[in-house]
N, C-alpha and C positions, 0 to 999 in steps of 0.2 A: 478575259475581262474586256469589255466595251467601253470606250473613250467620249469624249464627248463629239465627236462628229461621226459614232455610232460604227466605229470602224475598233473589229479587234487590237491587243497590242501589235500581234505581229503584222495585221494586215498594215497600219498605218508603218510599222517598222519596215515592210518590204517595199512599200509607195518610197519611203524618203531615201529607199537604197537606191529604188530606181530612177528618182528622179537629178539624186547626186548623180549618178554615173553621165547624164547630158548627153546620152545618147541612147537610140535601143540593145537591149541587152537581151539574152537568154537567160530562160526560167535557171539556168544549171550556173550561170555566170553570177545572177542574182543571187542565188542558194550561196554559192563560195562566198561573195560579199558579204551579203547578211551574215551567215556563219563566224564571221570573223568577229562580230561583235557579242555572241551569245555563248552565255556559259553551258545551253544545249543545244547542238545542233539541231536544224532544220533537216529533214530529209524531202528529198524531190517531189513527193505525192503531197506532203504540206505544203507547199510552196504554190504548185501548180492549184489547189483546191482555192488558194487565197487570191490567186492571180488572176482565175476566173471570175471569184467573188469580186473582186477588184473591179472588173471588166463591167461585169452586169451596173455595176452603181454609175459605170461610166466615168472612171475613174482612172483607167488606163486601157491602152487600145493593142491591139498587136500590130506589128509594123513589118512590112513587107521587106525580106529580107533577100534579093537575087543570089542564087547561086547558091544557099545555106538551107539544108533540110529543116533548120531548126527554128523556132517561131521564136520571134526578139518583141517585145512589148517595150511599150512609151507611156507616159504620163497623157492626159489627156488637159485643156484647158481648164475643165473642172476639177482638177487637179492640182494646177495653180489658183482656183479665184478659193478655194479650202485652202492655201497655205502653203501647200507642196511646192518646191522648186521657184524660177527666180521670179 
């Protein structure tokens, strides 16, 4: 189902996990969080498909993480001026 700022449930569900967290996070970190609220878990191929989608709208960004294989993503500005985060 599509919401009114055109964003699936879970996609706007995974924005407000990421943007709670206040810092960058991993897709696998996000997955655990989110999880924790959902009577079905997410598995990692959903989450990455929405994190992408995310990205493209310009909605969230991936963030440069030293030292870590692993790609951590952020909330973007338009991310806040939609409502996300503070």
């Amino acid at each position: 189902m599509v919401n009114t700022l055109g964003m699936s449930e879970v996609q706007q569900e995974l924005l407000t996990v990421l943007t709670a967290a206040g810092c960058p996070i991993t897709a696998t970190e996000l997955r655990i969080r989110a999880n924790t609220r959902r009577p079905v878990p997410l598995v990692t191929e959903q989450v990455y498909r929405r994190l992408v989608a995310l990205e493209r709208r310009g909605l969230i960004r991936r963030a440069p993480t030293p030292g870590r294989r692993d790609t951590s993503w952020q909330p973007t500005e338009a991310a806040a001026r939609k409502g996300f985060g503070s």
